[in-house]
TORNU-584184 format. One record per residue (C-alpha): residue in one letter; y, x, z. Coordinates in steps of 0.05 Angstrom, whole numbers, padded with zeros to 5 digits, always signed. Example, Ala and Ser with C-alpha at 12.3 -4.5 7.8 and 13.67 -1.06 7.14 Angstrom:
A-00090+00246+00156
S-00021+00273+00143
This chain:
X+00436-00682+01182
X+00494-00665+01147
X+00521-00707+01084
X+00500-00649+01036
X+00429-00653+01070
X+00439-00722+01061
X+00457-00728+00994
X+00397-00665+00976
X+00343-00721+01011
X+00366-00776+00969
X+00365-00740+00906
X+00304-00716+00924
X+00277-00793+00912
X+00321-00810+00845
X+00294-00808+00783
X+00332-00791+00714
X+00347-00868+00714
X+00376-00878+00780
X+00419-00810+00773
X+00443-00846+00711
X+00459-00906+00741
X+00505-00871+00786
X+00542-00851+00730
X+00568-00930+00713
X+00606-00987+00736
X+00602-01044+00700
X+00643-01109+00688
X+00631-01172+00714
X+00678-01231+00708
X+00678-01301+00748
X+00641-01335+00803
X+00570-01358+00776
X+00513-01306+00784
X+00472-01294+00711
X+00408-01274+00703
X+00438-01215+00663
X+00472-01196+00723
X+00410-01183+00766
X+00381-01159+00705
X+00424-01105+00699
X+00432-01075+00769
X+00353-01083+00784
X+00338-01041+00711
X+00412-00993+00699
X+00417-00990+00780
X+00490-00985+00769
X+00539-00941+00824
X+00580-01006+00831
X+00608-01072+00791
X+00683-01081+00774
X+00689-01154+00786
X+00744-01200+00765
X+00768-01267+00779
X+00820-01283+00727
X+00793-01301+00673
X+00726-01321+00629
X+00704-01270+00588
X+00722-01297+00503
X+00644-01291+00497
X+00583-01260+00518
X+00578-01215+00464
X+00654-01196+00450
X+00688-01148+00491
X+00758-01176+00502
X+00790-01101+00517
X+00785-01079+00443
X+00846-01115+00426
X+00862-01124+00350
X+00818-01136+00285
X+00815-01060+00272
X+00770-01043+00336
X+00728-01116+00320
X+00666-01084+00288
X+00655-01036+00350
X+00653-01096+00398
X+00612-01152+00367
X+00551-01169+00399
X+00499-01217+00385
X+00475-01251+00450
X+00398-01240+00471
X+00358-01261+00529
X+00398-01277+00588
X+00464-01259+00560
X+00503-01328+00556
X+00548-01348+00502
X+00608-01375+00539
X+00657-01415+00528
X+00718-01382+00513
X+00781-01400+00566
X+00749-01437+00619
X+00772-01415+00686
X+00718-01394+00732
X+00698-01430+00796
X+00730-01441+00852
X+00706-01415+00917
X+00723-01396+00987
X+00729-01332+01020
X+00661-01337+01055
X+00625-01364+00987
X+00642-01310+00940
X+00614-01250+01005
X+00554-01284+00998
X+00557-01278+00919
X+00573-01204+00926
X+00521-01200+00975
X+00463-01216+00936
X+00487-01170+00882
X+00481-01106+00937
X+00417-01147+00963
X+00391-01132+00886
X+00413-01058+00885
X+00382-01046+00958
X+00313-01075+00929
X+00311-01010+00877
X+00263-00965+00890
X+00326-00910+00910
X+00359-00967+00954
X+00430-00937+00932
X+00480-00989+00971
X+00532-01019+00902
X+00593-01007+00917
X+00650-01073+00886
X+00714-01052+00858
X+00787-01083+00835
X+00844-01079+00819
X+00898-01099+00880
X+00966-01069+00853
X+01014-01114+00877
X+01055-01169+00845
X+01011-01195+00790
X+00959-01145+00792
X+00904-01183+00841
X+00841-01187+00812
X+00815-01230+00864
X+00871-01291+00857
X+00846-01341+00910
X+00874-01371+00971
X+00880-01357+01021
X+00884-01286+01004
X+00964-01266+01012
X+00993-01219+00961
X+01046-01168+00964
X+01091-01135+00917
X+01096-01079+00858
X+01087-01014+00888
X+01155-00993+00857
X+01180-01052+00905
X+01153-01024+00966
X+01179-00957+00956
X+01246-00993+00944
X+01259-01011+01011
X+01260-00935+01036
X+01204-00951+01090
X+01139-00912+01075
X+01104-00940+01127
X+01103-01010+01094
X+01069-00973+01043
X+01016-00962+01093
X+01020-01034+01131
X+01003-01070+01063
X+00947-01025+01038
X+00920-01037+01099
X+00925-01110+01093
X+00897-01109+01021
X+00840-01070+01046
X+00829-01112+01109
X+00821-01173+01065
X+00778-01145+01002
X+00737-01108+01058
X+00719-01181+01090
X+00696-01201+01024
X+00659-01145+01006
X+00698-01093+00963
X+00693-01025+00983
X+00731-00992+00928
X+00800-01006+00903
X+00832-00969+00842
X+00909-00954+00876
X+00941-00920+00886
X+00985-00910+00815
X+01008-00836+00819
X+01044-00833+00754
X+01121-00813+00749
X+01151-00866+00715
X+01200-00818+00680
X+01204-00882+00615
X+01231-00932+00637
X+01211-00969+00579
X+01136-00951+00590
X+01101-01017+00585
X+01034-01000+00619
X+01059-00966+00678
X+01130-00988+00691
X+01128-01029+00766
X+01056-00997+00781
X+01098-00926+00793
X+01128-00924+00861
X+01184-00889+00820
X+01210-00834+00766
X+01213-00772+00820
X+01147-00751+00841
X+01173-00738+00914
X+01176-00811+00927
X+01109-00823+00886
X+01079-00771+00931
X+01105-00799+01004
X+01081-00872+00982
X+01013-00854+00944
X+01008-00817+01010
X+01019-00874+01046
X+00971-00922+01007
X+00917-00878+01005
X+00920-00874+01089
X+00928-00955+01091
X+00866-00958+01050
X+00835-00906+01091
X+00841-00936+01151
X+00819-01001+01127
X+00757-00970+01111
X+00771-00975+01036
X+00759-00920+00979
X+00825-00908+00942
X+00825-00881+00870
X+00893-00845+00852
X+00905-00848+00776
X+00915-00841+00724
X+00919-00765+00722
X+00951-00719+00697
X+00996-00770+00693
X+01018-00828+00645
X+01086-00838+00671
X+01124-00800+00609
X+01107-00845+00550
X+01126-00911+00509
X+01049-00923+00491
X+01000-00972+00529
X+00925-00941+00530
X+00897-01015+00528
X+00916-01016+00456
X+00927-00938+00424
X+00915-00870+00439
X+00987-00842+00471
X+01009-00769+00475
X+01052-00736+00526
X+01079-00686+00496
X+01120-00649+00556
X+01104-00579+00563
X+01067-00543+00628
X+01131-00540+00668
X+01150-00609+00648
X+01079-00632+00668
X+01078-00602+00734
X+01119-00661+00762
X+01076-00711+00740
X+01009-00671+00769
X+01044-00655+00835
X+01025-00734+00864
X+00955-00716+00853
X+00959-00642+00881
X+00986-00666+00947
X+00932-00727+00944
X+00875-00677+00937
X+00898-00638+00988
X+00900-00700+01033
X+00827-00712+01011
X+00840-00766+00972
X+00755-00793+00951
X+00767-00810+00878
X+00814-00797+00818
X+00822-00843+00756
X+00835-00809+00682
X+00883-00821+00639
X+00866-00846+00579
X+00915-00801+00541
X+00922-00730+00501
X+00962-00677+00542
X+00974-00618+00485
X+01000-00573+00535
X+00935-00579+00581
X+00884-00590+00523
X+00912-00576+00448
X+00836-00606+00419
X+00872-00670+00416
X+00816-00704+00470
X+00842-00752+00514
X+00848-00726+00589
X+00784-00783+00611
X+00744-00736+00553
X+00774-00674+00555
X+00730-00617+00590
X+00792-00571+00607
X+00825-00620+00640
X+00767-00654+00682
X+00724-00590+00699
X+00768-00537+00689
X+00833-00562+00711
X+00824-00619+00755
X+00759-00591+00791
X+00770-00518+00774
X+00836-00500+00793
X+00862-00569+00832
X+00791-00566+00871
X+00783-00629+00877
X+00723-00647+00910
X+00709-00720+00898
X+00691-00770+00846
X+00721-00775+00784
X+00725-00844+00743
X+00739-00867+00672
X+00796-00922+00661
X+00759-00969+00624
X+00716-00929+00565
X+00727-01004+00518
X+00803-00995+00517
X+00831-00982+00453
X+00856-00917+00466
X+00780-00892+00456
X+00752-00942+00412
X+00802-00923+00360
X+00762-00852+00344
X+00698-00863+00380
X+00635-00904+00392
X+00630-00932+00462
X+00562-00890+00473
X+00595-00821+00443
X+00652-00833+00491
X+00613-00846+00544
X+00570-00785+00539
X+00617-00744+00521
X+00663-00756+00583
X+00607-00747+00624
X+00597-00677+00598
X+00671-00675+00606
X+00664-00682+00675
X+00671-00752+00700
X+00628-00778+00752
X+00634-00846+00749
X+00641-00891+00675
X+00680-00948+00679
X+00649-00999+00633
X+00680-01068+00636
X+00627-01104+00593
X+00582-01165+00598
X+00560-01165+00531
X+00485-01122+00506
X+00535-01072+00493
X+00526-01049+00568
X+00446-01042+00560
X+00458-00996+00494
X+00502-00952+00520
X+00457-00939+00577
X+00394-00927+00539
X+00441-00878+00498
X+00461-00842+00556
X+00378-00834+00583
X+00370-00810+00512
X+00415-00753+00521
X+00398-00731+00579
X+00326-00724+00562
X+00346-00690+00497
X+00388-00641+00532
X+00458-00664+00503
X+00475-00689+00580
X+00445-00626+00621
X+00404-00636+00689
X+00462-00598+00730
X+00516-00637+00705
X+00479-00709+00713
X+00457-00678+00796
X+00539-00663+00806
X+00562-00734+00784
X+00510-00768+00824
X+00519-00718+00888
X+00604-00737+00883
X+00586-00814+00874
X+00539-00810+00936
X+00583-00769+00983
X+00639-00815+00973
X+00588-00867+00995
X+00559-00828+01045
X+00629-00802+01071
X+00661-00887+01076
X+00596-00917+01108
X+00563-00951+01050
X+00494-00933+01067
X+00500-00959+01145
X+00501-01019+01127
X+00489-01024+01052
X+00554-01046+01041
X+00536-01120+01064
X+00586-01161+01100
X+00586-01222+01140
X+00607-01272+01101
X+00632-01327+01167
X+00681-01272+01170
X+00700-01266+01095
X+00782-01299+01105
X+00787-01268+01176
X+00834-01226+01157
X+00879-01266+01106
X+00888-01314+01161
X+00904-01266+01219
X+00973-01258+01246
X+00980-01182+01229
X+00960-01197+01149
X+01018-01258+01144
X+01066-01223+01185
X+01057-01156+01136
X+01060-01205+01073
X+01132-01245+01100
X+01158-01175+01119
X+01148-01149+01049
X+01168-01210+01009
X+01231-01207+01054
X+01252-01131+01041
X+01235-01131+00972
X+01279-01188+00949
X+01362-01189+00934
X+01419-01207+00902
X+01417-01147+00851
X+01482-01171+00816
X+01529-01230+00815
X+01590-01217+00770
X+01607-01297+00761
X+01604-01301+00841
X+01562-01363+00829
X+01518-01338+00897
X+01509-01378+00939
X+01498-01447+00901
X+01515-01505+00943
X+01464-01558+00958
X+01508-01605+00910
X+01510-01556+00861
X+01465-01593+00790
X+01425-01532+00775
X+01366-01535+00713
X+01312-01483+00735
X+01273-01463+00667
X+01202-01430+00702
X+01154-01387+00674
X+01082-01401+00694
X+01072-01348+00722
X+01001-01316+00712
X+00987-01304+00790
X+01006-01375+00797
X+00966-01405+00751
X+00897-01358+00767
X+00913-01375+00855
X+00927-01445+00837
X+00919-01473+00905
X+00973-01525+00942
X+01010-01462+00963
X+01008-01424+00906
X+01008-01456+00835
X+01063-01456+00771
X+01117-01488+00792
X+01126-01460+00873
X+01198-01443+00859
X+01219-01506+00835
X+01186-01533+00901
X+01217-01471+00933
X+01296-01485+00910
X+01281-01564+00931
X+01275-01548+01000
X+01356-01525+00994
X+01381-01574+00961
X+01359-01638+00910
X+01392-01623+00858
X+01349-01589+00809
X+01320-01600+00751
X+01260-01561+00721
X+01230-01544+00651
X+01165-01505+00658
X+01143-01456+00602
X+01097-01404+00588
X+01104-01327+00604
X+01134-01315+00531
X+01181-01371+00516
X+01169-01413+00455
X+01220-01428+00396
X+01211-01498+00422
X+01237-01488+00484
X+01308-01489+00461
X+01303-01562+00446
X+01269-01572+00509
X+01322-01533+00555
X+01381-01566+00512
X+01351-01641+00527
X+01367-01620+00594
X+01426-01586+00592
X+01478-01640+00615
X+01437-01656+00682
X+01461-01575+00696
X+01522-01541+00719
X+01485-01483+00725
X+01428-01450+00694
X+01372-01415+00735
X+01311-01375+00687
X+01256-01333+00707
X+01250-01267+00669
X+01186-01237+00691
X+01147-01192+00667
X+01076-01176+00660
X+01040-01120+00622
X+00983-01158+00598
X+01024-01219+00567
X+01073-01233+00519
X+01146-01218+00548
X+01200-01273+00547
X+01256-01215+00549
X+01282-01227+00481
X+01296-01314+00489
X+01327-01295+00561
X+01367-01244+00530
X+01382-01291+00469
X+01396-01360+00510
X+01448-01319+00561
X+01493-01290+00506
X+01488-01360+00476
X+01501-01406+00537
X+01563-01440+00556
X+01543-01452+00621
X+01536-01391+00672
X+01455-01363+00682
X+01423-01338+00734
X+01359-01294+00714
X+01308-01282+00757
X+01265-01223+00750
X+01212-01178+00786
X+01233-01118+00757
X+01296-01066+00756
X+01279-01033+00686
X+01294-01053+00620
X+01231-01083+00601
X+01252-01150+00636
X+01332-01135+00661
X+01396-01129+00617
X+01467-01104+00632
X+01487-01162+00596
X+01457-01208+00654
X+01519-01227+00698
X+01478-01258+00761
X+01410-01226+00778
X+01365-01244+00833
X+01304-01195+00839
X+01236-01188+00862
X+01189-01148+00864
X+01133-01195+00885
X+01109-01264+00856
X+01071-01283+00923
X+01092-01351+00951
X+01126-01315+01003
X+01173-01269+00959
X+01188-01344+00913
X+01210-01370+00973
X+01257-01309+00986
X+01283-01321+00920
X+01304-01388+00929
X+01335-01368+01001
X+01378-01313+00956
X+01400-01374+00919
X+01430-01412+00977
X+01453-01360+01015
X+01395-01374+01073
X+01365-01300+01065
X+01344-01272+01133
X+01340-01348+01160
């Protein structure tokens, strides 16, 4: 049979509520299976869960992606039934490799048992740096993609999306949202910024390129995104609407990454969550805008496979719509796939909305039959149904632990870290040199939080050169009270050593870094993970960068330090 024939026989056996179904992926967060859970794939018979391993969601019934009072009264939600009410910043559960297949395993059991037997597909994020959305040893992570397309070697591009795949393929994830294709032509963009593999979109094109074949032959389905492109902008779509407002011409480099990925037959594209004037003056964002999904992106790009929402909670859309009315209307937009990272009853609504409008006729037949036939080729097409996405789970850290995976991740950390500046020639230290490290905790750090990899690995890191340092751990953002802490310490110092890291998602410690250097008597050295402004200043006299925070790029860092790089 071929897949169309395929596809035509399975259809054949779905009903309304299984095509729907295919239409979502919902959010799951932690290591403890809920009744709601089960619930919910046995009765929406979801296309796949977006799991995450950070952190607890606030509470059962708030959705913590509508960030700020003003989007509050869309999110509340009282719990019922087997919703729980949790308690709000509790990490989850530990478990190994092998523990959490099994977990993931019973949720594909569950989808298998539905009367259409569509295999669930699991999905993350795996960006590089701090994006990991499965933080556990003894995983090994690499670093930003604007890192690896630093080192001018594409083919590393390729080595560690294979190795990201390898190991989220052991556990069970099939489906990985990377590569980034947007130009990063801001560099003060705060959502994109180190997820770009750069601002010219030949270089985003060669690594995307190389990603998506990494992935590929990993057996993993890459989503490009976020297109057309969110590269060209100041605004973050977690908490506003943005607007690019280049022109056609100007647009065509940012849409070029996802031309060229198309063309390569790339299985899944992620909208942007933004409004494109020159490509749709209605003022919809691209993930609901019907000339830019169907008629551009389908119609004149021809692309073939699925498309997904970003998340439909973020407060891009819940500042005009409803989470239903978005929903529906970005499925009549075109998208294939919703992305719905929600626990709360909220998820059950917005499915019984969407059944509503197809029956009604608001959602038509054909359109519902072409976003289930792209969600089940993609399947189809990476292997899902041969073995219904199941893994063995006594094979689950196989790959973290092999030779090729730790190799790749020591490679990376290696080329991707360097003495970016050092006007005071203060580099090398010397091993007698009194040095007072001031350490972010750092949030891959504290979410790993093994013996290997926990807050504080640099300080451990710079010990192994030389005994002379001192350490005051703080949070991401600095407080005011750090001052007093750092000065206590100042006269056990004859040189200052701060982390300046920065992370989209938290509160950025730019400002006191920036503030403490022009204010310190004794010379600084700042470390950082990033070359743009959001987290580096001219004003910084001694830089050591990184683009990774993996234990293997902090211990590059403290090699930079004492003059032991390539040891």
């Amino acid at each position: 049979m071929t897949t169309q024939d395929k596809i035509s026989a399975l259809m054949a056996k779905m009903s309304v509520q299984d095509k729907v179904g295919q239409c979502f992926v919902i959010g799951f967060t932690g290591s403890v299976m809920t009744p709601a859970i089960l619930e919910r794939i046995a009765n929406i018979r979801p296309a796949g869960v977006r799991m995450g391993m950070n952190f607890r969601i606030k509470s059962a019934y708030y959705d913590p992606y509508a960030v700020g009072e003003k989007f509050a009264h869309r999110a509340l939600r009282s719990p019922t039934g087997t919703v729980k009410d949790f308690l709000p910043g509790l990490p989850p559960p530990y478990l190994t490799c092998a523990e959490y297949a099994d977990f993931l395993n019973r949720l594909k059991r569950a989808a298998l048992a539905n009367p259409a037997g569509i295999p669930l597909h699991i999905t993350y994020d795996m960006e590089g740096d701090i994006s990991a959305d499965f933080p556990r040893s003894p995983m090994r992570f690499f670093p930003s993609s604007k890192g690896l397309a630093q080192t001018g070697d594409p083919q590393l591009a390729d080595d560690v999306a294979w190795a990201v795949g390898s190991q989220m393929g052991a556990l069970g994830c099939s489906w990985i949202h990377w590569p980034v294709l947007d130009v990063n032509t801001d560099p003060l963009n705060p959502e994109i910024g180190m997820r770009s593999f750069g601002d010219n979109a030949d270089t985003v094109i060669e690594y995307g390129m190389k990603v998506f074949e990494g992935l590929k032959r990993a057996g993993t389905i890459a989503t490009a995104k976020h297109f057309p492109g969110r590269g060209h902008s100041i605004g973050d779509a977690h908490h506003g609407l943005p607007t690019v407002e280049l022109d056609r011409e100007g647009l065509e480099e940012h849409i070029r990454p996802f031309r060229a990925l198309i063309d390569a037959g790339v299985p899944s594209i992620m909208t942007a969550h933004t409004t494109y004037p020159a490509l749709d003056p209605s003022g919809d964002p691209a993930s609901l805008s019907k000339r830019i999904i169907t008629d551009f992106l389908k119609g004149e790009l021809g692309f073939a496979g699925a498309v997904t929402s970003d998340d439909i909670t973020m407060g891009a859309i819940l500042e005009d719509y409803e989470v239903h009315e978005a929903v529906i209307k970005a499925i009549n937009a075109g998208t294939d796939l919703i992305l719905l990272r929600d626990e709360s009853t909220l998820v059950d609504e917005v499915y019984a909305k969407v059944i509503e409008a197809v029956e009604s006729g608001e959602i038509t037949e054909e359109r519902l039959n072409d976003a289930t036939a792209r969600v089940l080729k993609v399947k189809l097409e990476y292997g899902l149904f041969e073995t219904g996405a199941l893994v063995e789970t006594d094979l689950a850290d196989k790959p973290a632990r092999s030779r090729e995976v730790v190799t790749i991740a020591a490679d990376a950390a290696k080329r991707t870290t360097r003495v970016l500046r050092d006007e005071q020639s203060l580099l090398p230290l010397k091993p007698g040199t009194r040095v007072l490290l001031v350490e972010q905790a750092n949030p891959l750090h504290i979410n790993v939080n093994s013996q290997e990899c926990h807050p504080g690995i640099l300080w451990e890191a710079m010990l192994e050169h030389s005994p002379q340092v001192a350490m005051v751990e703080v949070k991401m953002s600095y407080e005011d009270r750090d001052h007093a802490r750092i000065a206590n310490r100042m006269d056990e110092a004859d040189v200052i050593v701060m982390t300046n890291t920065y992370y989209r998602r938290g509160a950025s410690g730019h400002e006191f870094v920036r503030d403490f250097c022009r204010d310190c008597e004794k010379p600084v050295v700042v470390i950082t993970n990033t070359d743009l402004p959001l987290s580096l200043d001219d004003s910084y006299k001694t830089v050591v960068l990184s683009y990774g925070s993996s234990p293997e790029s902090v211990r590059e860092v403290a090699r930079h330090l004492y003059g032991k790089a390539g040891d």
